[in-house]
PyMOL commands that place a pseudoatom at each C-alpha (Angstrom):
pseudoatom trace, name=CA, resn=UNK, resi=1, chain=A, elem=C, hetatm=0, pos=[-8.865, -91.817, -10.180]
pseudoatom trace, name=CA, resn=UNK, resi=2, chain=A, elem=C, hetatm=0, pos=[-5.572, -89.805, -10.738]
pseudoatom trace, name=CA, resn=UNK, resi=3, chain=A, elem=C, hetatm=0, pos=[-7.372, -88.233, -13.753]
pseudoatom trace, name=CA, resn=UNK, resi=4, chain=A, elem=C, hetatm=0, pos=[-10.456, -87.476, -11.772]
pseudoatom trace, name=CA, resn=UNK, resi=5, chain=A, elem=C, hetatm=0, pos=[-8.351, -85.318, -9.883]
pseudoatom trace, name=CA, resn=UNK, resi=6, chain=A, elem=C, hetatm=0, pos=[-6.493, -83.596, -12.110]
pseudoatom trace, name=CA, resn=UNK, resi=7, chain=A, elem=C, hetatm=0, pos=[-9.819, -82.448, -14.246]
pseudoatom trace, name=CA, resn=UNK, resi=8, chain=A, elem=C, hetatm=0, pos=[-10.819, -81.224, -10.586]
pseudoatom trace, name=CA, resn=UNK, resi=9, chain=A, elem=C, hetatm=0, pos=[-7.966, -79.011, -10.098]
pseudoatom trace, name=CA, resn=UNK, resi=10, chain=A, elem=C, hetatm=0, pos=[-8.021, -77.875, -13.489]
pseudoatom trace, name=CA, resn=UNK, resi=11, chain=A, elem=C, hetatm=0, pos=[-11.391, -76.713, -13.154]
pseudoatom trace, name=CA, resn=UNK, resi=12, chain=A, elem=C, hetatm=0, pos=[-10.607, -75.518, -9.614]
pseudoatom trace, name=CA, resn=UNK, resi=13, chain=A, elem=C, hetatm=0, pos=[-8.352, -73.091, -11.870]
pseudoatom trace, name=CA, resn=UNK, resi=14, chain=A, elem=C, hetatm=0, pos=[-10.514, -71.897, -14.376]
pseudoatom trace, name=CA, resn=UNK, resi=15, chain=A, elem=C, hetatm=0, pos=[-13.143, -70.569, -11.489]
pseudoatom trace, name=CA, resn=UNK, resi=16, chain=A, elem=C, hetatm=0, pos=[-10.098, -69.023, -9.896]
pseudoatom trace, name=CA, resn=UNK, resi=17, chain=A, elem=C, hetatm=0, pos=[-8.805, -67.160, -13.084]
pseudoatom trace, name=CA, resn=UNK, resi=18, chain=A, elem=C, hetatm=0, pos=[-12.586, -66.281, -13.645]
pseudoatom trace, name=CA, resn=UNK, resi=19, chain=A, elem=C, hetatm=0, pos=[-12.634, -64.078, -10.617]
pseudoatom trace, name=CA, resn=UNK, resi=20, chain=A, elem=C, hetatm=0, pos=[-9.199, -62.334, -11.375]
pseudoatom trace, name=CA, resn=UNK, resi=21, chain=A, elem=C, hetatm=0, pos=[-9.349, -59.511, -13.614]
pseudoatom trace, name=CA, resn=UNK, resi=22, chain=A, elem=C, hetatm=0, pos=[-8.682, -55.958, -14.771]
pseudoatom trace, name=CA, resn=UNK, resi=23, chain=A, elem=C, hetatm=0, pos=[-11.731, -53.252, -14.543]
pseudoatom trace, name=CA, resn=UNK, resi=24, chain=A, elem=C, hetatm=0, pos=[-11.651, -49.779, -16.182]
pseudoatom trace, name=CA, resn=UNK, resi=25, chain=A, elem=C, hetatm=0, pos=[-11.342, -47.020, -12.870]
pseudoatom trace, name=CA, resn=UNK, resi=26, chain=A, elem=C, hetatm=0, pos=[-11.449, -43.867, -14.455]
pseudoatom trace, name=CA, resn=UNK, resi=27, chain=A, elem=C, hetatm=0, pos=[-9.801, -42.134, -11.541]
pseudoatom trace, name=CA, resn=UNK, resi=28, chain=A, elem=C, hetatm=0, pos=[-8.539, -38.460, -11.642]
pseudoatom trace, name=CA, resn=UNK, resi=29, chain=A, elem=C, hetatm=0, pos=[-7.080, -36.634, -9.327]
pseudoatom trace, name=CA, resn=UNK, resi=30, chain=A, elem=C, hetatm=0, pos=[-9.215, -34.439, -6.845]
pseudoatom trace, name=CA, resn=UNK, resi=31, chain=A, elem=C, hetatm=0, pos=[-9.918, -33.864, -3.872]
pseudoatom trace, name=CA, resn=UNK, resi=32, chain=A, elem=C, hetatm=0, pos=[-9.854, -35.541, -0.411]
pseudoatom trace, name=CA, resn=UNK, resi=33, chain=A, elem=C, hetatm=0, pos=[-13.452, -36.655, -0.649]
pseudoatom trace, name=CA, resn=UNK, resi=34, chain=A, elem=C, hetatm=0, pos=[-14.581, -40.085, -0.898]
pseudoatom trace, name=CA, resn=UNK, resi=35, chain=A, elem=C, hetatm=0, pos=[-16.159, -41.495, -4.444]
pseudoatom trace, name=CA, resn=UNK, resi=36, chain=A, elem=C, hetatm=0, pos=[-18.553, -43.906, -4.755]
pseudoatom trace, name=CA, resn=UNK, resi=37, chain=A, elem=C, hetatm=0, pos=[-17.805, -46.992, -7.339]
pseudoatom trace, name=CA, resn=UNK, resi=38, chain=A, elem=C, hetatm=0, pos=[-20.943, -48.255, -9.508]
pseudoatom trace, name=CA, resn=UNK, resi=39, chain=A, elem=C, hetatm=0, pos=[-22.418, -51.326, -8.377]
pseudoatom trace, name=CA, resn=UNK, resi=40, chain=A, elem=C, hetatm=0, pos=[-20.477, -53.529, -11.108]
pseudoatom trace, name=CA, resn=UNK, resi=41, chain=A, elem=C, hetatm=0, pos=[-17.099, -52.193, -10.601]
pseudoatom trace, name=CA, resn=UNK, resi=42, chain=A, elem=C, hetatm=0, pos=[-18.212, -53.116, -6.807]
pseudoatom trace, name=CA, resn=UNK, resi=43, chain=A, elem=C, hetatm=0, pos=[-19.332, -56.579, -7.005]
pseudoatom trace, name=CA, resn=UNK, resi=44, chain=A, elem=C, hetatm=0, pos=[-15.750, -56.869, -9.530]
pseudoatom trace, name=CA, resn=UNK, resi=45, chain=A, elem=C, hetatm=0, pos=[-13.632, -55.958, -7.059]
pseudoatom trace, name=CA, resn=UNK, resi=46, chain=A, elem=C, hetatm=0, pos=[-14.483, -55.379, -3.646]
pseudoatom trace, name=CA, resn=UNK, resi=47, chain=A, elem=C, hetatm=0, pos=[-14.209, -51.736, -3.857]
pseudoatom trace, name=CA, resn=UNK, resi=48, chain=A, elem=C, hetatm=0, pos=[-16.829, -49.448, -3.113]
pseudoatom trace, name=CA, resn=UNK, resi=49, chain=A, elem=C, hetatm=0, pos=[-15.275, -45.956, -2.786]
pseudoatom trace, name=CA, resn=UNK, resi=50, chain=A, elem=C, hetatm=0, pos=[-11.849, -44.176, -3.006]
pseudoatom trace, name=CA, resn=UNK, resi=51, chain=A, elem=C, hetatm=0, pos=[-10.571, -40.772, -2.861]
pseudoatom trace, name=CA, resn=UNK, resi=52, chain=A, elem=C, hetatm=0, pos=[-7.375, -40.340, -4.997]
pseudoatom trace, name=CA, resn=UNK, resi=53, chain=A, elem=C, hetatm=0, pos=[-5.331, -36.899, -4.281]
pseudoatom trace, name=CA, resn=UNK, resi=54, chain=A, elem=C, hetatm=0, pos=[-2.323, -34.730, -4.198]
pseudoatom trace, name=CA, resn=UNK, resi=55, chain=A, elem=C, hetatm=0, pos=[-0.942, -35.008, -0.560]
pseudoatom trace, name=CA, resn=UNK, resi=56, chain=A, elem=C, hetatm=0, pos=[2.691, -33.467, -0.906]
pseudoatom trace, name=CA, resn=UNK, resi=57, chain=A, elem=C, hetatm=0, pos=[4.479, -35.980, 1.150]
pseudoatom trace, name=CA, resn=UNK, resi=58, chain=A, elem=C, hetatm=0, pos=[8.054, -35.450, 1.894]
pseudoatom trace, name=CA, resn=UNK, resi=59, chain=A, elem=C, hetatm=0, pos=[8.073, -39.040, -0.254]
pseudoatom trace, name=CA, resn=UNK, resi=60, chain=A, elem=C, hetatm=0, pos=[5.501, -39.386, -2.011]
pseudoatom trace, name=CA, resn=UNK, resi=61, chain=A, elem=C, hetatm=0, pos=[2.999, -37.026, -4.370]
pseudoatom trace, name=CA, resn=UNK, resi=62, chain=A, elem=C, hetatm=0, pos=[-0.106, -38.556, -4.337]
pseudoatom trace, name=CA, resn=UNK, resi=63, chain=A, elem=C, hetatm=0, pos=[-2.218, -40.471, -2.112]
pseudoatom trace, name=CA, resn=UNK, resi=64, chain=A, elem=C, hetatm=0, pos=[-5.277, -43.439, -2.661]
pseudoatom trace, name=CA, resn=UNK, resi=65, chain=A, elem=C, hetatm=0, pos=[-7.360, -44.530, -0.376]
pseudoatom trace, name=CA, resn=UNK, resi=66, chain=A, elem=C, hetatm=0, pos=[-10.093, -47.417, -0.638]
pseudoatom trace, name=CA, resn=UNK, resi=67, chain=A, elem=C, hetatm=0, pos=[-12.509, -49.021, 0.907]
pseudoatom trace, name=CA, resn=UNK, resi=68, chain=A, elem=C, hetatm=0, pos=[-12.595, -52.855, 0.206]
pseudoatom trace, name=CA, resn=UNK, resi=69, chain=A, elem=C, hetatm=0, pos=[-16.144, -54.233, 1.457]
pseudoatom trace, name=CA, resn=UNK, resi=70, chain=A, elem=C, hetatm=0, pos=[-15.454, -57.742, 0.421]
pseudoatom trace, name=CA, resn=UNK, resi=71, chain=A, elem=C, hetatm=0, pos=[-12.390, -59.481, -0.143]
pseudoatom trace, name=CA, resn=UNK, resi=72, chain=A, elem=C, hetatm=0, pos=[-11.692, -61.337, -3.541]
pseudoatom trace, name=CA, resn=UNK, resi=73, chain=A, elem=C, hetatm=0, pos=[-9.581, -64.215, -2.855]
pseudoatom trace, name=CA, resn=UNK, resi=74, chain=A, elem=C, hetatm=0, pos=[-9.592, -66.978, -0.220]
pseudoatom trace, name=CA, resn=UNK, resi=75, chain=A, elem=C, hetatm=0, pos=[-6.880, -65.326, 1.698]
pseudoatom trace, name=CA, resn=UNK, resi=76, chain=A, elem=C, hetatm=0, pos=[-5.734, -61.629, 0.284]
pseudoatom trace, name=CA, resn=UNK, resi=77, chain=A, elem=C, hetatm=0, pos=[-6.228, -60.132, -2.974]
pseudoatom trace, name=CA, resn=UNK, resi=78, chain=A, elem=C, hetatm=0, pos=[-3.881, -57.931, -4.793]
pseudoatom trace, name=CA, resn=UNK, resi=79, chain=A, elem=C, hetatm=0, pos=[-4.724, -54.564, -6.355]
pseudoatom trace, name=CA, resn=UNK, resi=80, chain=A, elem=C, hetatm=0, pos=[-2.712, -53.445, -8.665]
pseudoatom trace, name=CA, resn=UNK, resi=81, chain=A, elem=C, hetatm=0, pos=[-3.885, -49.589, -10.009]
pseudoatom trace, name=CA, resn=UNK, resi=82, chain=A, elem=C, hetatm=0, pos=[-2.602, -48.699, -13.311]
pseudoatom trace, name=CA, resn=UNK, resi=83, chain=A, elem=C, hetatm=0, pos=[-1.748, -45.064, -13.973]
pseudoatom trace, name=CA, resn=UNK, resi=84, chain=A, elem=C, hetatm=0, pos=[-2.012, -43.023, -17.320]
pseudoatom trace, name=CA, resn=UNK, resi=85, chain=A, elem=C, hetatm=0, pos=[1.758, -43.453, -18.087]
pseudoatom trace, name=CA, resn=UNK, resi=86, chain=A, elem=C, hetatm=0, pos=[1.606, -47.521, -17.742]
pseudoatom trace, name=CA, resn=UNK, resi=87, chain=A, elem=C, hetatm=0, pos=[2.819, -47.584, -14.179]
pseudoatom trace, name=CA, resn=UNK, resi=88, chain=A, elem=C, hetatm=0, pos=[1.859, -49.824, -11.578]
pseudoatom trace, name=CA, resn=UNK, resi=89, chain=A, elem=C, hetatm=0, pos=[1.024, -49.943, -8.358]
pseudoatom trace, name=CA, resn=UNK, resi=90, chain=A, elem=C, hetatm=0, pos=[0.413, -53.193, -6.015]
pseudoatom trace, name=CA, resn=UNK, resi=91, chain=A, elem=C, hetatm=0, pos=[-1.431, -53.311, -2.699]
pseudoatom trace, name=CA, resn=UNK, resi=92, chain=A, elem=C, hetatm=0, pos=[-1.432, -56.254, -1.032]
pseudoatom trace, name=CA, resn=UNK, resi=93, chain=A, elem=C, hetatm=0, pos=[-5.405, -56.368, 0.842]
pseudoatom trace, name=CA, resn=UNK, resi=94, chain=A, elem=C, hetatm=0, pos=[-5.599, -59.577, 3.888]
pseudoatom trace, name=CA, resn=UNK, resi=95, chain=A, elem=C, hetatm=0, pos=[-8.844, -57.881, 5.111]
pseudoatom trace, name=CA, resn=UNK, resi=96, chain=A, elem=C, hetatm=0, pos=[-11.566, -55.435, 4.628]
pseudoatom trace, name=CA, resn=UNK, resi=97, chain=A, elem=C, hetatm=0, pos=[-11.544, -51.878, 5.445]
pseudoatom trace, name=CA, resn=UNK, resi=98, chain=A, elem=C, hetatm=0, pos=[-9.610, -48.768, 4.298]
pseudoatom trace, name=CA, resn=UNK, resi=99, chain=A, elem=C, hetatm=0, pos=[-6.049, -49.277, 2.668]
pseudoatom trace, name=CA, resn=UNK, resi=100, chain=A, elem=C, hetatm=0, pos=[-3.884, -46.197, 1.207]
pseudoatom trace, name=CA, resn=UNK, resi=101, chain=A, elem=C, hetatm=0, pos=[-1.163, -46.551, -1.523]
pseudoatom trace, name=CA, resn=UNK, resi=102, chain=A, elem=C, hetatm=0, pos=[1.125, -43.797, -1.514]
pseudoatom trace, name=CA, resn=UNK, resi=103, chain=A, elem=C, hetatm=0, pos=[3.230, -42.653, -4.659]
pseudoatom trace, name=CA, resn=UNK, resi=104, chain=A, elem=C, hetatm=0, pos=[4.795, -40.959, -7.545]
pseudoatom trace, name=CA, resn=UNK, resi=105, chain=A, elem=C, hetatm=0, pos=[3.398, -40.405, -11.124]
pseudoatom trace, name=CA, resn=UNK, resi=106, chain=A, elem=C, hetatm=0, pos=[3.619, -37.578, -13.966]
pseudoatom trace, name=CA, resn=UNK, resi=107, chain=A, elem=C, hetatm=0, pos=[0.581, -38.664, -14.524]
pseudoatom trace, name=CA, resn=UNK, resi=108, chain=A, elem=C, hetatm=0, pos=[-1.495, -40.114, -11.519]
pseudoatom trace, name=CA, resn=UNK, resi=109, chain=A, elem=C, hetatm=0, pos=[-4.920, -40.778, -13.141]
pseudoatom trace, name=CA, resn=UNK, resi=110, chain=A, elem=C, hetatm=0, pos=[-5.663, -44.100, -12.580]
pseudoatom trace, name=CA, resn=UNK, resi=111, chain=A, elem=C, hetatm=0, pos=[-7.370, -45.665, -15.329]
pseudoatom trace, name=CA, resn=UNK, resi=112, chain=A, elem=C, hetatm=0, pos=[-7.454, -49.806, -14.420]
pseudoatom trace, name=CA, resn=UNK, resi=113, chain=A, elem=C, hetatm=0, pos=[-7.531, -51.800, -11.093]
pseudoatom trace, name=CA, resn=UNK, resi=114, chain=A, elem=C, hetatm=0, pos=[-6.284, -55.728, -11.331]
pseudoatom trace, name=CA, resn=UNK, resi=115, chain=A, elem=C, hetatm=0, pos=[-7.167, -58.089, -9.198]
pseudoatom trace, name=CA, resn=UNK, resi=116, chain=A, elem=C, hetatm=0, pos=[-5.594, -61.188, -8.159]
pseudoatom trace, name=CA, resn=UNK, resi=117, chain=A, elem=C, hetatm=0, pos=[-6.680, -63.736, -5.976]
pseudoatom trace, name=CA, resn=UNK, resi=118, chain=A, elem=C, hetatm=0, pos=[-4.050, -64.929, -3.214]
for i in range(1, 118): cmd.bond("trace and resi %d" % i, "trace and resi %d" % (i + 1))
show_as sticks, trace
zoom trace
């Protein structure tokens, strides 16, 4: 019984690490106008435009914003957006909708999104 179980959970596992992953973006910097994703980067990770641009904060340079249409993990998912220098940046996402991530980079174009199932 016990190790009926524990092959369950380790296959419970597997189909969880099978959804998590990290997509080529392609990002650069523009303008304030939304950009649709393709279909595949959509279905991947829930994210079916952006708009990534210089916004001249008193804090922060640059600004993101996404539209998540369907959330990735049971509960949340985490994004994290990788820039050209090897930066990251993690947004925590508990519900669908439009989320911004603010920050600093000498090189903002974002070239991979993570996600990871909470």
């Amino acid at each position: 019984m016990h190790f009926l179980l524990l092959l369950f959970l380790g296959l419970l596992q597997l189909v969880s690490a099978a959804r998590s992953g990290t997509y080529y973006a392609g990002w650069p910097v523009g303008d304030s106008t939304w950009k649709t994703t393709d279909t595949v980067f959509q279905r991947e990770t829930g994210i079916s435009r952006y708009r990534l641009f210089q916004a001249d904060g008193l804090i922060y340079k640059y600004q993101l914003d996404f539209e998540v249409t369907e959330r990735q993990g049971e509960y949340a998912s985490t994004y994290v957006f990788f820039d050209s220098e090897g930066d990251e940046y993690y947004k925590m996402v508990f519900v669908t909708g439009t989320h911004t991530l603010n920050f600093n980079s000498g090189d903002p174009y974002i070239q991979q999104v993570k996600v990871i199932e909470d």
